[in-house]
C-alpha positions as CSV (number, residue, x, y, z in Angstrom):
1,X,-97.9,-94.1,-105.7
2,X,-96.9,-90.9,-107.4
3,X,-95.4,-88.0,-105.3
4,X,-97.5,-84.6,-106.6
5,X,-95.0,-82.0,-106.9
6,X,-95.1,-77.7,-107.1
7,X,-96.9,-77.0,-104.6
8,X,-95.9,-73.7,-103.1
9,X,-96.8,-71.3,-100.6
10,X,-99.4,-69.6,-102.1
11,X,-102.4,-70.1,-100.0
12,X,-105.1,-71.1,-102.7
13,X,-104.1,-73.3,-105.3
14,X,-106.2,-75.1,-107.8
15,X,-104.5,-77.7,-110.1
16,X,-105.8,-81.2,-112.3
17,X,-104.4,-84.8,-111.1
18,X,-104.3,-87.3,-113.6
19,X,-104.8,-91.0,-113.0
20,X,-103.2,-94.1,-114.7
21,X,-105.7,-94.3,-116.9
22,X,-105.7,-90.4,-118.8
23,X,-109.0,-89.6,-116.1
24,X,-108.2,-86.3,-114.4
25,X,-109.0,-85.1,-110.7
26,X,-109.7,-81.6,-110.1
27,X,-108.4,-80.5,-107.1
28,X,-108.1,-77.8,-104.8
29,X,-105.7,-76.5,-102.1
30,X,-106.4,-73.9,-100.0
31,X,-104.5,-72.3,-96.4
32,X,-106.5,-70.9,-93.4
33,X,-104.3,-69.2,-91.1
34,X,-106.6,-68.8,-88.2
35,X,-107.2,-72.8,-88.6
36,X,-103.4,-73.3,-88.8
37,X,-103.8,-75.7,-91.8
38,X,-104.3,-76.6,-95.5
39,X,-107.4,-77.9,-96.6
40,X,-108.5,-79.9,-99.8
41,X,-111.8,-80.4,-102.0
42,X,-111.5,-82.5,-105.2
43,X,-114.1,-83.8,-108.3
44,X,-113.7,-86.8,-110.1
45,X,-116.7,-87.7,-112.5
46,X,-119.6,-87.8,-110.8
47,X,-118.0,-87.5,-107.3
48,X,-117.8,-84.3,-105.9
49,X,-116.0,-83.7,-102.3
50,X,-117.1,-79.5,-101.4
51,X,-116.5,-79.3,-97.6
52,X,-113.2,-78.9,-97.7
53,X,-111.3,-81.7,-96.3
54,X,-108.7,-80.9,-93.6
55,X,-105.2,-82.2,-94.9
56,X,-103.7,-84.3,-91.9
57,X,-100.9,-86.9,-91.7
58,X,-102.8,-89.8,-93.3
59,X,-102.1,-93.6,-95.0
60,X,-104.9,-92.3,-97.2
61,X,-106.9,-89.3,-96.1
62,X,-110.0,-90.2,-98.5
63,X,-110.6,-93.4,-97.2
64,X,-114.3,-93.3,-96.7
65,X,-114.0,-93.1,-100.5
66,X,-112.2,-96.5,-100.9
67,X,-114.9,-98.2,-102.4
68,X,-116.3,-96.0,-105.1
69,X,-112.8,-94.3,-106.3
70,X,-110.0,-96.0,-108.0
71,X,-107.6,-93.6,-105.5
72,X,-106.3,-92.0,-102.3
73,X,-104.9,-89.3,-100.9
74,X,-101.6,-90.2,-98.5
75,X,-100.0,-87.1,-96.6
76,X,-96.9,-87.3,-94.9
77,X,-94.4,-85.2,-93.1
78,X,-90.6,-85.4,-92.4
79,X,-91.1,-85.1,-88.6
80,X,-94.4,-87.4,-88.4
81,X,-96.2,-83.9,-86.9
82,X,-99.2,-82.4,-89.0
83,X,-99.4,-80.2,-92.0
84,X,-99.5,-76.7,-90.1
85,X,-97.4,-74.1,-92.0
86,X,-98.1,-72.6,-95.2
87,X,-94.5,-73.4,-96.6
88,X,-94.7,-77.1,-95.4
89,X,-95.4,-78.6,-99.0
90,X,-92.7,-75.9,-100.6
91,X,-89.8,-76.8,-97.6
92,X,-90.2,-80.5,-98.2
93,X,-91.5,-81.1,-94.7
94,X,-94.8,-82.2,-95.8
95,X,-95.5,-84.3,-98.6
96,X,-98.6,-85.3,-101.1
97,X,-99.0,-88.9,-102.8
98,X,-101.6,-89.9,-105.7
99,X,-102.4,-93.5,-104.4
100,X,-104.1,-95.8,-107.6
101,X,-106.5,-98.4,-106.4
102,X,-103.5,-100.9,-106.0
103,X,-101.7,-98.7,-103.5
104,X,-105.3,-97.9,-101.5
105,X,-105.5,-101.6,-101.3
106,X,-102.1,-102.3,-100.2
107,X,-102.6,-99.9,-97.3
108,X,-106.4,-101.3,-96.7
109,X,-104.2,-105.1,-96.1
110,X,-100.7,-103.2,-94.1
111,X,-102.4,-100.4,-92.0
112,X,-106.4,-100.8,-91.5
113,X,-106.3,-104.4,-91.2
114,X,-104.5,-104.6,-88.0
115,X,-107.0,-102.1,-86.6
């Protein structure tokens, strides 16, 4: 699990993720005020996520993906309440993790197996 770090307050960012093994996620962040929320899109290879994914406290917010990516997406925050402000990445109150296939199977056995 790697903690993804600078991300600021500017309401669109764009920025590349790379995995264990040197293959790169491009990835984008964006804010909507009226929605009260970040949202995400990403590509990786052939795999291309467009409608923009709303970013939400989650053991791995790409799960549908488990199967046919080598990693996730966790989101947390400091107070266990969503991602609603636009400084909540920059304050340290919410936080972004890289999950590599080990980690998305770890929280497949802990979390969604007891569902």
């Amino acid at each position: 699990m790697k903690k993804i770090t600078g991300i600021s307050s500017t309401p669109k960012q764009t920025f590349t993720l790379t995995l264990d093994d040197n293959s790169n996620i491009d990835f984008s962040l964006e804010f909507f005020p009226n929605q009260l929320g970040w949202y995400l899109k990403f590509k990786y290879e052939n795999t291309i996520c467009e409608t923009p994914l709303r970013v939400c406290v989650c053991p791995n917010l790409i799960r549908e993906y488990k199967n046919t990516l080598p990693f996730g997406f966790m989101f947390t925050t400091t107070d266990m309440d969503e991602i609603f402000y636009l400084d909540d990445f920059e304050s340290g109150r919410a936080s972004f993790y890289l999950l590599n296939s080990s980690d998305v199977q770890q929280i497949e056995d802990s979390v969604y197996a007891k569902i």
